[in-house]
N, CA, C and O atoms as a GROMACS GRO file, in nm:
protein
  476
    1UNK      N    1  -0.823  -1.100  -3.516
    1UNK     CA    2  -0.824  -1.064  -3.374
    1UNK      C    3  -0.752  -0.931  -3.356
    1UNK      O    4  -0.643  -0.913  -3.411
    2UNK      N    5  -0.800  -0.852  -3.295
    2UNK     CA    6  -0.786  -0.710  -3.240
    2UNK      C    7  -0.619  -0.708  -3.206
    2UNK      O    8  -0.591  -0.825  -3.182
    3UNK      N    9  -0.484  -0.618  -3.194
    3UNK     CA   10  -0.424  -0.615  -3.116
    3UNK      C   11  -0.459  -0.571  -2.958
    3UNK      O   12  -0.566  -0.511  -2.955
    4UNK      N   13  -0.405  -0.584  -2.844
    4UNK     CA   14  -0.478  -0.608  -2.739
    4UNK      C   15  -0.374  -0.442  -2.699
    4UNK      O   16  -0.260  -0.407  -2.730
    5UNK      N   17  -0.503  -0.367  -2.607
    5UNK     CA   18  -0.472  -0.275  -2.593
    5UNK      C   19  -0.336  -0.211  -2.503
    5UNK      O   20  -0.224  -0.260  -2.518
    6UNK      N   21  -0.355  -0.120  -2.428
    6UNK     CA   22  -0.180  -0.036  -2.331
    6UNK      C   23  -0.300  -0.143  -2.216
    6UNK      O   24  -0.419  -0.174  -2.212
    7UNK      N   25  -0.150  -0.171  -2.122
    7UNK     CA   26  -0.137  -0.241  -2.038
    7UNK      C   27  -0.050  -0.196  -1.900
    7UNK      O   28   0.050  -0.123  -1.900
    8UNK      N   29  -0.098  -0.244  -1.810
    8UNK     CA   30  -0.057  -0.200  -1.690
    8UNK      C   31   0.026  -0.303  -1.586
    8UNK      O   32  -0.059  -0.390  -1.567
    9UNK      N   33   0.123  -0.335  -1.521
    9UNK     CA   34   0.182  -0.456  -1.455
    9UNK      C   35   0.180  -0.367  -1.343
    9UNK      O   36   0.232  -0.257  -1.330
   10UNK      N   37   0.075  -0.468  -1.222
   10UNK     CA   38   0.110  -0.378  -1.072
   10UNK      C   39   0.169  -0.494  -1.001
   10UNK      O   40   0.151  -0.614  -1.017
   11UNK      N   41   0.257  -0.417  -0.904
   11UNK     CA   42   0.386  -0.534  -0.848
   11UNK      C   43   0.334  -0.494  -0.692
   11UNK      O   44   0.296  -0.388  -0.644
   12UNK      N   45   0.349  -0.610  -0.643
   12UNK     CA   46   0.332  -0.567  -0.452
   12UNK      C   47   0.500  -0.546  -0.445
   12UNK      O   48   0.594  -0.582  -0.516
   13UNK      N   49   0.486  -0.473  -0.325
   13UNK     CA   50   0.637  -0.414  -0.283
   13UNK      C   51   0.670  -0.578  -0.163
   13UNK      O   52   0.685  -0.693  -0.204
   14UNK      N   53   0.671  -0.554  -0.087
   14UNK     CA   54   0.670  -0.684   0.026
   14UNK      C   55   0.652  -0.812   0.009
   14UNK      O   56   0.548  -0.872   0.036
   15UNK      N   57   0.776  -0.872  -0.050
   15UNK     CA   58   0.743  -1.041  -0.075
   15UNK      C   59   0.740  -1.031  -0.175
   15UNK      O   60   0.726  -1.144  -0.221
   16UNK      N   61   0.749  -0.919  -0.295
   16UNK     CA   62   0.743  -0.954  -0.407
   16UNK      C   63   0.827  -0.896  -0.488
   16UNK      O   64   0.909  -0.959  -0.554
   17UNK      N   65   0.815  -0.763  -0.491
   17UNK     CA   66   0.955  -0.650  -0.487
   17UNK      C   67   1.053  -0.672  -0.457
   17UNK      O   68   1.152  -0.659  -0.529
   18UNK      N   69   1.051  -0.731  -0.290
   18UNK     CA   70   1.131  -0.672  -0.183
   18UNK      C   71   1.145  -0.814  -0.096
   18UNK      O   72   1.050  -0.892  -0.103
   19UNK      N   73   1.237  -0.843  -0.030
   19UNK     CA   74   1.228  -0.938   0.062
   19UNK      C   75   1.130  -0.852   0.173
   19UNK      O   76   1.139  -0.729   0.171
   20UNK      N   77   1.038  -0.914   0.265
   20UNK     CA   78   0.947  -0.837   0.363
   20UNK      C   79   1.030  -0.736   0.443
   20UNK      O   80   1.123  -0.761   0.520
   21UNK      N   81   0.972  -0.604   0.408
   21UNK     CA   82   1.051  -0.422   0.468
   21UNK      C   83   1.191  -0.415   0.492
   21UNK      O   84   1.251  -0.354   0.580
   22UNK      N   85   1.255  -0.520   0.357
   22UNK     CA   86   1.428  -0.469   0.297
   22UNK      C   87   1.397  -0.416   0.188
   22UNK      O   88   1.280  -0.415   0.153
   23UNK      N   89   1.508  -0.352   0.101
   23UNK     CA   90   1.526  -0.264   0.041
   23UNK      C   91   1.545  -0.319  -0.116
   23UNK      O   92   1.623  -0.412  -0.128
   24UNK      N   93   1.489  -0.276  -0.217
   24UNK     CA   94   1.501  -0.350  -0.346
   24UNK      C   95   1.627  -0.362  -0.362
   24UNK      O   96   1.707  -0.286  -0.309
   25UNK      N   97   1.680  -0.516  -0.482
   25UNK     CA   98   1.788  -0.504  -0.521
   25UNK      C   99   1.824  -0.409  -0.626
   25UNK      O  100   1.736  -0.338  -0.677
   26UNK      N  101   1.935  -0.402  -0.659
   26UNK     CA  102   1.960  -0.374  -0.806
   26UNK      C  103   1.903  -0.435  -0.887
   26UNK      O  104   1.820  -0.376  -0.957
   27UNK      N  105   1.932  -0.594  -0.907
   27UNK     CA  106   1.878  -0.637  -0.999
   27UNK      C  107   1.714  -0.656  -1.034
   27UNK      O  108   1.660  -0.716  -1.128
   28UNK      N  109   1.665  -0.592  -0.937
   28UNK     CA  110   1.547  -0.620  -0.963
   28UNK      C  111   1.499  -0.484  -0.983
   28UNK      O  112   1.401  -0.472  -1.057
   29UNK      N  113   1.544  -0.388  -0.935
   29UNK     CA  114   1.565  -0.237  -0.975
   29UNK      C  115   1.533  -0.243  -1.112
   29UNK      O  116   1.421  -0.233  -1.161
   30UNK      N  117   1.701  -0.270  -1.200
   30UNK     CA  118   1.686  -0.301  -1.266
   30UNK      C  119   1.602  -0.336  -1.404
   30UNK      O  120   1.580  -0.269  -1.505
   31UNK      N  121   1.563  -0.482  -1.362
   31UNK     CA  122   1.442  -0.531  -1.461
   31UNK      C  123   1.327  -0.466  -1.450
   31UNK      O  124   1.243  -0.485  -1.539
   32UNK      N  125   1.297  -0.374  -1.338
   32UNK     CA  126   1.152  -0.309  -1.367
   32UNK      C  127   1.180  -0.192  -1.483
   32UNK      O  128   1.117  -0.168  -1.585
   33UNK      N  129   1.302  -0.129  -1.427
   33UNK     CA  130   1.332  -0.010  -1.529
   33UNK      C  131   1.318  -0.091  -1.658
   33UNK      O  132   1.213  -0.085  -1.722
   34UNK      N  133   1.405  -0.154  -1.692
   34UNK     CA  134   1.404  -0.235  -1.813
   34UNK      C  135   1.239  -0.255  -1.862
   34UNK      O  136   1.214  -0.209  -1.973
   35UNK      N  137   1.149  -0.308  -1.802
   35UNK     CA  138   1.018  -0.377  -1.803
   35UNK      C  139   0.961  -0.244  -1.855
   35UNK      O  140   0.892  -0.252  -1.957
   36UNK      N  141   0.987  -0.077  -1.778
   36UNK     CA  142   0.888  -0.009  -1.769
   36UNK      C  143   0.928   0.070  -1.966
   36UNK      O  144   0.855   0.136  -2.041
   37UNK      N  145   1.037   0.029  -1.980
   37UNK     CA  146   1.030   0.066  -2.132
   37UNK      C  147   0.937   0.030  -2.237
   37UNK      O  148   0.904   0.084  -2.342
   38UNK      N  149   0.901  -0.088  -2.175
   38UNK     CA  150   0.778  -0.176  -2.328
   38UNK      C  151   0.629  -0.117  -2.212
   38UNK      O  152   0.540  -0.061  -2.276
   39UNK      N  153   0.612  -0.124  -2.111
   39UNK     CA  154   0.484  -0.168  -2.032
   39UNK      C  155   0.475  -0.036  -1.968
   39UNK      O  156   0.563   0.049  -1.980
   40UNK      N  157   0.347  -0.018  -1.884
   40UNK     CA  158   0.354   0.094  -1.757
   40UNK      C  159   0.349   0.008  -1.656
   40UNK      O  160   0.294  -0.097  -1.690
   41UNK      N  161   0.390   0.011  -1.522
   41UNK     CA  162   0.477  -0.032  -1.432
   41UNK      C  163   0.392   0.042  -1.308
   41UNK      O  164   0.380   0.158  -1.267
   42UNK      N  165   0.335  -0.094  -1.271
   42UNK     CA  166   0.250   0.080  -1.070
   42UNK      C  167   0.340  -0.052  -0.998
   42UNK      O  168   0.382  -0.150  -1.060
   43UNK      N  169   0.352  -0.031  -0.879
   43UNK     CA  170   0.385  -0.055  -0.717
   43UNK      C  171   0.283  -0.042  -0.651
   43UNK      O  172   0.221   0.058  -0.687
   44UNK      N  173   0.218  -0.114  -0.540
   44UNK     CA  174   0.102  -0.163  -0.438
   44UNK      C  175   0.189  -0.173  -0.368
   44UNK      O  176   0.289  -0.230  -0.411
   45UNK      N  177   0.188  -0.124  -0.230
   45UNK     CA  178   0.208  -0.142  -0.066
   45UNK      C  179   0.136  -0.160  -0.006
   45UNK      O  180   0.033  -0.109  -0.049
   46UNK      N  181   0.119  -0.228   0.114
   46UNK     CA  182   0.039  -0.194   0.244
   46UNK      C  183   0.085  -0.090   0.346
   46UNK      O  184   0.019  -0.032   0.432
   47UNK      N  185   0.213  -0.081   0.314
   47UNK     CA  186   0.259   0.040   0.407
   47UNK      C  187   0.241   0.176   0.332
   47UNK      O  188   0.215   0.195   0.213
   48UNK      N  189   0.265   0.277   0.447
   48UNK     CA  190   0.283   0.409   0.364
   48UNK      C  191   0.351   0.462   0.314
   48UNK      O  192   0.471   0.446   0.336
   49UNK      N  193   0.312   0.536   0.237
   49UNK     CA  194   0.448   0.624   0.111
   49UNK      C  195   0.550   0.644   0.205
   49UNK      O  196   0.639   0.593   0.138
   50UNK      N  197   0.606   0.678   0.308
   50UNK     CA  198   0.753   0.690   0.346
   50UNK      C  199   0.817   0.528   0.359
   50UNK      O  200   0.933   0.520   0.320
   51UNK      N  201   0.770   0.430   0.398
   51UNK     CA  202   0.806   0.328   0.400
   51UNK      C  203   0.802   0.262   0.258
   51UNK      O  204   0.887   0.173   0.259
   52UNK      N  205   0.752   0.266   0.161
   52UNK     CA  206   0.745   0.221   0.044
   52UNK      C  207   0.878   0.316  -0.017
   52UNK      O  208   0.954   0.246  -0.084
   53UNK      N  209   0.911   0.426  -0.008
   53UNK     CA  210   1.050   0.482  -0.034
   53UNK      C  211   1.144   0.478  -0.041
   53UNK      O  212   1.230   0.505  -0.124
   54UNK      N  213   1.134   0.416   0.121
   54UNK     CA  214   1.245   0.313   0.175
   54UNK      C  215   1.282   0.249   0.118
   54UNK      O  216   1.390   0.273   0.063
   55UNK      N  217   1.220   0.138   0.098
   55UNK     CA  218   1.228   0.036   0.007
   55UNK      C  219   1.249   0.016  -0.118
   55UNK      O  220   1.289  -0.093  -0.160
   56UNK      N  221   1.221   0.131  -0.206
   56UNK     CA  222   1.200   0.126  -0.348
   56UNK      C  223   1.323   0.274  -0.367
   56UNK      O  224   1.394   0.283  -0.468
   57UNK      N  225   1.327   0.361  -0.271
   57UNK     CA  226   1.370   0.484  -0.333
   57UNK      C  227   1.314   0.606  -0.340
   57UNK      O  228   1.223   0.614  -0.422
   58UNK      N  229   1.341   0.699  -0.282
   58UNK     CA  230   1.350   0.834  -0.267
   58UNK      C  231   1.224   0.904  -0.418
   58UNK      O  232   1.125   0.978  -0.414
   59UNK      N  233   1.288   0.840  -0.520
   59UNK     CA  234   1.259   0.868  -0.638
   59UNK      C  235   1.119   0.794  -0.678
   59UNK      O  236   1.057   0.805  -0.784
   60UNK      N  237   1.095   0.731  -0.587
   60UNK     CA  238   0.988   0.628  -0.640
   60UNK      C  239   0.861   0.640  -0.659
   60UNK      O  240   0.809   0.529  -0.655
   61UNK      N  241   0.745   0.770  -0.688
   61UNK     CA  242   0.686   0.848  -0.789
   61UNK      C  243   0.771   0.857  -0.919
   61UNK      O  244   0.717   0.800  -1.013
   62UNK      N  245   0.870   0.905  -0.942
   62UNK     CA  246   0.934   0.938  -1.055
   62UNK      C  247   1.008   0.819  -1.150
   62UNK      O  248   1.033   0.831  -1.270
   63UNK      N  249   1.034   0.708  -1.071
   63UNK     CA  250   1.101   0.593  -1.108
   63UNK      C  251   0.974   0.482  -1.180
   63UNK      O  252   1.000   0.395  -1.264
   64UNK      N  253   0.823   0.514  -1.119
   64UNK     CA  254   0.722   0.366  -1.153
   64UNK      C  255   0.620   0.437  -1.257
   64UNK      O  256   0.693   0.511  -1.324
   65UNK      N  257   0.538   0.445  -1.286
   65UNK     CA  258   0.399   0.491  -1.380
   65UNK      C  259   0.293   0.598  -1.246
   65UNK      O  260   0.272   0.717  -1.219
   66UNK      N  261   0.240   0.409  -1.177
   66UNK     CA  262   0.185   0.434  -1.058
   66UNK      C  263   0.227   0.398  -0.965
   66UNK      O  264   0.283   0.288  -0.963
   67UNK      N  265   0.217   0.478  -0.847
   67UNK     CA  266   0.263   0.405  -0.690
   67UNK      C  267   0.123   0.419  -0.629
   67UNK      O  268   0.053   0.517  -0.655
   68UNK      N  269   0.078   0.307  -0.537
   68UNK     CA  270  -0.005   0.317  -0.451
   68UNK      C  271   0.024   0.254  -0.344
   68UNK      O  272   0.008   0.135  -0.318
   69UNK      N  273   0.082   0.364  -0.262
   69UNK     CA  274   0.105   0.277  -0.094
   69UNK      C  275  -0.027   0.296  -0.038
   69UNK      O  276  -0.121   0.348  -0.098
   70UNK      N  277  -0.032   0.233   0.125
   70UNK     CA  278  -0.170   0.221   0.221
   70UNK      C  279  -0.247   0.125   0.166
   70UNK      O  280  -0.341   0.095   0.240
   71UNK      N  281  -0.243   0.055   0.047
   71UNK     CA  282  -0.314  -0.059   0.023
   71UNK      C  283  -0.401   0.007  -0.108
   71UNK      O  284  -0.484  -0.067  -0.159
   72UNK      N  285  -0.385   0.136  -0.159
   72UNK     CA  286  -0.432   0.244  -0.262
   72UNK      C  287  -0.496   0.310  -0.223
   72UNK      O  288  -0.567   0.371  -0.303
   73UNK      N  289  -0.510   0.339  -0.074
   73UNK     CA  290  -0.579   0.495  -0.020
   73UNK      C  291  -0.566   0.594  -0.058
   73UNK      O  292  -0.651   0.684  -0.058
   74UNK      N  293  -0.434   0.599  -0.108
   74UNK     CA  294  -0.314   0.709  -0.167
   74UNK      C  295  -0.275   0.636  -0.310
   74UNK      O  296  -0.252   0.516  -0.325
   75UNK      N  297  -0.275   0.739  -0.411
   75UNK     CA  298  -0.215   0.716  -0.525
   75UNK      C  299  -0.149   0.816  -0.597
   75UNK      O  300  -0.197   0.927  -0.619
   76UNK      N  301  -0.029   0.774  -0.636
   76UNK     CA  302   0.041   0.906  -0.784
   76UNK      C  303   0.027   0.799  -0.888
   76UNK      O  304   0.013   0.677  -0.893
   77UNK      N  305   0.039   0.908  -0.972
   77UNK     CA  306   0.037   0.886  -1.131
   77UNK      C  307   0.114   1.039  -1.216
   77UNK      O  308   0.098   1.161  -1.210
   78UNK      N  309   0.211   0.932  -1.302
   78UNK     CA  310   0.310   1.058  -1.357
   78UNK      C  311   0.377   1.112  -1.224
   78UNK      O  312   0.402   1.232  -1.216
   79UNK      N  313   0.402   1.042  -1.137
   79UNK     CA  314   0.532   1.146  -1.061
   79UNK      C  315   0.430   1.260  -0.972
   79UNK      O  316   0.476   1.357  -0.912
   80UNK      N  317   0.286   1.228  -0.976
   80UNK     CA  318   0.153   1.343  -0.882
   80UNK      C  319   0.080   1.277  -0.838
   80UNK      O  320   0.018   1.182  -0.885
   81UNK      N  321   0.080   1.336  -0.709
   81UNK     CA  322  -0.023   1.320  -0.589
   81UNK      C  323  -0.169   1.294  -0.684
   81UNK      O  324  -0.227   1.396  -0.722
   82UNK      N  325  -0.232   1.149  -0.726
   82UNK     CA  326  -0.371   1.176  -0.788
   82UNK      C  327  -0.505   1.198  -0.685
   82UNK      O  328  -0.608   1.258  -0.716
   83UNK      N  329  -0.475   1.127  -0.540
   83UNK     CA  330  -0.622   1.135  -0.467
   83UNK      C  331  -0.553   1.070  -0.360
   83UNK      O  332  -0.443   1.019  -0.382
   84UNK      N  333  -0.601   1.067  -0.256
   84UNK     CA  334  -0.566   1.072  -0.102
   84UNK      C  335  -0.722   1.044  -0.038
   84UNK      O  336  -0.821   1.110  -0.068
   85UNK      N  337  -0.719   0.918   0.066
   85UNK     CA  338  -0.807   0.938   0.128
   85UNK      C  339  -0.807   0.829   0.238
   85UNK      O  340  -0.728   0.734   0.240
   86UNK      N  341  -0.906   0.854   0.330
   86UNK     CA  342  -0.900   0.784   0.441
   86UNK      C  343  -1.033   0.767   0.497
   86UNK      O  344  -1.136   0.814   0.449
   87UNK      N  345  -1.022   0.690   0.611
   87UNK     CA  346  -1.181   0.636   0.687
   87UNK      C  347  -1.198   0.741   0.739
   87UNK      O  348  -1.316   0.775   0.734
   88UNK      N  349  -1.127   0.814   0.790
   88UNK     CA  350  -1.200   0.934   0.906
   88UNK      C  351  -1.272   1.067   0.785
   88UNK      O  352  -1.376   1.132   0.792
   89UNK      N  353  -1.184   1.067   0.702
   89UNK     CA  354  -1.233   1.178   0.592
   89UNK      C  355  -1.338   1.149   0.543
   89UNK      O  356  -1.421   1.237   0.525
   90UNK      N  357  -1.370   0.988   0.500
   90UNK     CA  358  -1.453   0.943   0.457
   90UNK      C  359  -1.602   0.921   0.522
   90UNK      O  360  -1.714   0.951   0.480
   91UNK      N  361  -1.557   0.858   0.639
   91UNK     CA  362  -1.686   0.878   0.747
   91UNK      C  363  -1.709   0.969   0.807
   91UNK      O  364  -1.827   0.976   0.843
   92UNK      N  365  -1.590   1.118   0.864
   92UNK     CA  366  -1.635   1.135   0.932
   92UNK      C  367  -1.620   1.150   1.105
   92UNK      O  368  -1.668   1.056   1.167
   93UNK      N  369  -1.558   1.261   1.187
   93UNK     CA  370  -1.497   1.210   1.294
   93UNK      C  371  -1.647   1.186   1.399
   93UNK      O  372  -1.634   1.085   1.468
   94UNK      N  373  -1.725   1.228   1.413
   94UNK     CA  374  -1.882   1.134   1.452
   94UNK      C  375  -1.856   0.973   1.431
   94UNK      O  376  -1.814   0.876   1.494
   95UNK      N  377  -1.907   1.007   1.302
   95UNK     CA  378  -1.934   0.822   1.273
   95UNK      C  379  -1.796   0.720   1.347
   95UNK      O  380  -1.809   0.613   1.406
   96UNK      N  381  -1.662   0.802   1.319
   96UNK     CA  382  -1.543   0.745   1.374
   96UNK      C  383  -1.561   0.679   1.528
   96UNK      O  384  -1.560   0.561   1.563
   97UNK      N  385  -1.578   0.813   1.611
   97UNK     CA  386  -1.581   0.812   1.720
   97UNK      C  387  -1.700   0.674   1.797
   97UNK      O  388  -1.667   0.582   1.873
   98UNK      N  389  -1.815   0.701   1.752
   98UNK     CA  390  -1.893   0.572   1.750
   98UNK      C  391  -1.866   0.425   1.752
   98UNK      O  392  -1.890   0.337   1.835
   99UNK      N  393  -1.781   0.425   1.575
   99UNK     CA  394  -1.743   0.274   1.579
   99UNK      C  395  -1.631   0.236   1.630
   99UNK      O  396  -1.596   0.118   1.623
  100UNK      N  397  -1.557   0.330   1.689
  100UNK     CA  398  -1.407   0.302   1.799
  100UNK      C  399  -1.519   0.252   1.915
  100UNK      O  400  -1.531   0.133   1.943
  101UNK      N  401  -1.604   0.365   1.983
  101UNK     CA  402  -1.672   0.296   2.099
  101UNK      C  403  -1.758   0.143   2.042
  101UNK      O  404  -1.737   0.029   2.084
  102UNK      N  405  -1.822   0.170   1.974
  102UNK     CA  406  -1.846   0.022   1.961
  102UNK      C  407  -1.767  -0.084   1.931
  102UNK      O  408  -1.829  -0.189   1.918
  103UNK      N  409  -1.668  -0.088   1.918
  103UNK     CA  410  -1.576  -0.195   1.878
  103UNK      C  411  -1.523  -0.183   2.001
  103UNK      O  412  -1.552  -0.293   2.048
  104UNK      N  413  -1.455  -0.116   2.100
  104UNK     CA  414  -1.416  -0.120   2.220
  104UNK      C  415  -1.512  -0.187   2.329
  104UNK      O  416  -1.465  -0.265   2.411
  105UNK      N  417  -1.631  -0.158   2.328
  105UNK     CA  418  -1.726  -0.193   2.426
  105UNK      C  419  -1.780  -0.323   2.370
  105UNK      O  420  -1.861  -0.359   2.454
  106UNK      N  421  -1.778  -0.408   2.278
  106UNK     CA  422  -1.766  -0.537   2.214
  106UNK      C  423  -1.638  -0.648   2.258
  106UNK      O  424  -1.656  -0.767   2.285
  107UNK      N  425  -1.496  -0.574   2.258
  107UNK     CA  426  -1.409  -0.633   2.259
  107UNK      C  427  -1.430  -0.674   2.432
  107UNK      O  428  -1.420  -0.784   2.486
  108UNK      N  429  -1.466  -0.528   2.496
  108UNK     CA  430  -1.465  -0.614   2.635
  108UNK      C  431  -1.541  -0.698   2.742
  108UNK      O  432  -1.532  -0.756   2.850
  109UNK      N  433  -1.644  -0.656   2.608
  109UNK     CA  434  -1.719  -0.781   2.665
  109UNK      C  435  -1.773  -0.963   2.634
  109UNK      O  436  -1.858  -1.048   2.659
  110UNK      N  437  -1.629  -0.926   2.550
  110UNK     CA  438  -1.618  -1.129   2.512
  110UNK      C  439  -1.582  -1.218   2.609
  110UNK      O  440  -1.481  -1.230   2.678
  111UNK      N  441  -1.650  -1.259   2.603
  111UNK     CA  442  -1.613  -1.403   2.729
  111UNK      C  443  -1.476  -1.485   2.678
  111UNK      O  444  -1.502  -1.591   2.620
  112UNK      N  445  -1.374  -1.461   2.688
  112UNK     CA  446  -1.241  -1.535   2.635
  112UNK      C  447  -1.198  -1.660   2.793
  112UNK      O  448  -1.195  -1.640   2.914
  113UNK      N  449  -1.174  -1.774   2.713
  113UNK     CA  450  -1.129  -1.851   2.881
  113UNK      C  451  -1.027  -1.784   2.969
  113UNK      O  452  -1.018  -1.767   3.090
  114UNK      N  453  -0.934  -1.744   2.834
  114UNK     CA  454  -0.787  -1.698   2.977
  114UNK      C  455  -0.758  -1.559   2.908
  114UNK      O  456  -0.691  -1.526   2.810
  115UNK      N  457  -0.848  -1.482   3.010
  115UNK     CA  458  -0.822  -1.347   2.991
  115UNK      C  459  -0.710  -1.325   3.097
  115UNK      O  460  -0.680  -1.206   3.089
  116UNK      N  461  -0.643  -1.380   3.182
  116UNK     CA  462  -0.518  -1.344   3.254
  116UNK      C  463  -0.488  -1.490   3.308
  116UNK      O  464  -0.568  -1.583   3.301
  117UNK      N  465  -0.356  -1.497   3.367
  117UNK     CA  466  -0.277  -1.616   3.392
  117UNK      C  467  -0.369  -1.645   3.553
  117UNK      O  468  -0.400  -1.566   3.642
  118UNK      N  469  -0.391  -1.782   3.538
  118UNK     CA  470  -0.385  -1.822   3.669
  118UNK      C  471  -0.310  -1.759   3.756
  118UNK      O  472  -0.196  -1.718   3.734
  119UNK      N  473  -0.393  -1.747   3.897
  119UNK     CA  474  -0.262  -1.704   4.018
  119UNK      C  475  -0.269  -1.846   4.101
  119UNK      O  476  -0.195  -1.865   4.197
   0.00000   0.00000   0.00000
């Protein structure tokens, strides 16, 4: 049997990292540094790179392999900006503008029972 090839460990920051948007411990600091000596080491957020910073550190491109905050809209690798992107870049401020109006003109016209309090 083959030895099994380089390997990658991706960690969510929130709930898993981190108690939900507190700040890593040491010790868990720590064991990743420790971890990232044998392994390469990324970080996943749902929040964005300034809030994932927060949490992890100033340094935190330079401290993991990969970081991908926004859910991986955004990614570094090696401590660099690798690719950046978003729905509006992606679609388009047309197409944008459209599916805001259609999703707006949908939402208001749902029949919900208690759209306001009894008077």
């Amino acid at each position: 049997m083959a030895a099994p090839g380089p390997a990658l460990c991706l960690f969510d920051v929130d709930g898993t990292l981190t108690a939900p948007r507190q700040k890593i411990t040491k010790e868990m600091d720590d064991f990743l540094q420790n971890l990232r000596q044998k392994i390469k080491i990324g970080v996943v957020g749902g929040s964005d790179f300034e809030k994932v910073q927060e949490q992890l550190g100033n340094d935190v491109v330079e401290k993991y392999d990969y970081v991908f905050p926004e859910n991986g809209l955004v990614a570094y690798k090696d401590g660099k900006l690798l690719c950046k992107q978003n729905i509006q870049s992606h679609l388009g401020e047309a197409l944008i503008q459209d599916l805001i109006n259609y999703c707006l003109s949908y939402i208001a016209k749902i029949k919900l029972p208690k759209k306001r309090k009894k008077i």
